[in-house]
C-alpha positions, 0 to 999 in steps of 0.5 A: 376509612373504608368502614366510614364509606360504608356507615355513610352509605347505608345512612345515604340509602336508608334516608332514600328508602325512607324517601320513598316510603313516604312518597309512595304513602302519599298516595297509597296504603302501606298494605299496598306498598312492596319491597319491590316497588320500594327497590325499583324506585330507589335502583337497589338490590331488593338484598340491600333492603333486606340488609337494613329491614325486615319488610316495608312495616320495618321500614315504617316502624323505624321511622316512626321510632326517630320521630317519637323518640325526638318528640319524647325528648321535646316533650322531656323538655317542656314543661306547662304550668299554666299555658301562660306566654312562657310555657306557650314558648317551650310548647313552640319547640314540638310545634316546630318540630312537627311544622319541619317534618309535616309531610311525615306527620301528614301521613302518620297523622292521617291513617296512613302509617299504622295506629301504632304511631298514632296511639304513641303519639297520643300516649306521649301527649297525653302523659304531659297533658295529665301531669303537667295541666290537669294536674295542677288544677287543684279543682278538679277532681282527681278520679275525672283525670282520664275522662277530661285528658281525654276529651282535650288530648283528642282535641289537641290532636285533631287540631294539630291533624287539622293543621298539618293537614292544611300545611301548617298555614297558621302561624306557631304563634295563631296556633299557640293562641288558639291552644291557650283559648280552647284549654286553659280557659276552658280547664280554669273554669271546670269546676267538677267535683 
């Protein structure tokens, strides 16, 4: 019983450290946060911190370790054949997703994290992206999959910033519809050889 008490309170002052990170992010850099800080605000020893991270990056690196892992998963799950209604369904789940956590992905969207999250977010989308749109379009030249995944995983990506970044006030659904306009019309007419 006593080994229960103590895995729920450092779960308990882990989501708090968390917390904190990102309210201090909000605000600041992360090269400008201290452990200090950090333990002041959260009334804990500054061992206590060290007895869960290594310094405030870890702190930082772990979240963003749950969020990609929880996209990854997302993402395993979605499959986009044709951005028809179904498909934009299964993209409604990451969206979602991304709308519950948006103060988290406002920050690690926006450069205030580091450009780890971002570089495996976009590595993350534009794997699906690659495979499951581009590569199913029979008229597109094989050798031209980086150069046109990347001019719309950029899009894809500023409009989610864009969004998160105004609070998620169009609706999932506006949000999908827009995705569809922009993509798959534009893909069904590249016709590069």
């Amino acid at each position: 019983m006593k080994n229960n008490n103590v895995d729920k309170r450092s779960v308990k002052t882990k989501k708090r450290l968390e917390d904190i990170l990102f309210n201090l992010l909000k605000v600041k850099d992360i090269n400008k946060i201290t452990v200090k800080e950090i333990t002041t605000l959260a009334d804990i020893n500054r061992s206590t911190f060290y007895d869960h991270y290594y310094d405030i990056y870890d702190l930082l690196e772990s979240v963003q370790n749950k969020i990609l892992y929880d996209i990854n998963a997302i993402n395993k799950n979605i499959t986009i054949n044709s951005f028809n209604n179904s498909d934009l369904n299964q993209l409604s789940i990451l969206l979602k997703y991304i709308k519950d956590n948006k103060e988290v992905f406002k920050i690690l969207l926006n450069g205030h994290g580091n450009m780890q999250f971002m570089t495996s977010f976009r590595r993350i989308i534009t794997e699906k992206f690659l495979k499951d749109v581009i590569g199913k379009s029979a008229h597109i030249n094989k050798e031209h999959y980086n150069l046109i995944s990347s001019f719309y995983i950029s899009g894809c990506i500023g409009l989610i910033q864009n969004w998160v970044k105004n609070d998620t006030k169009i609706p999932i659904e506006k949000l999908k519809e827009i995705m569809n306009v922009l993509i798959v019309n534009s893909i069904s007419s590249l016709q590069i050889n």
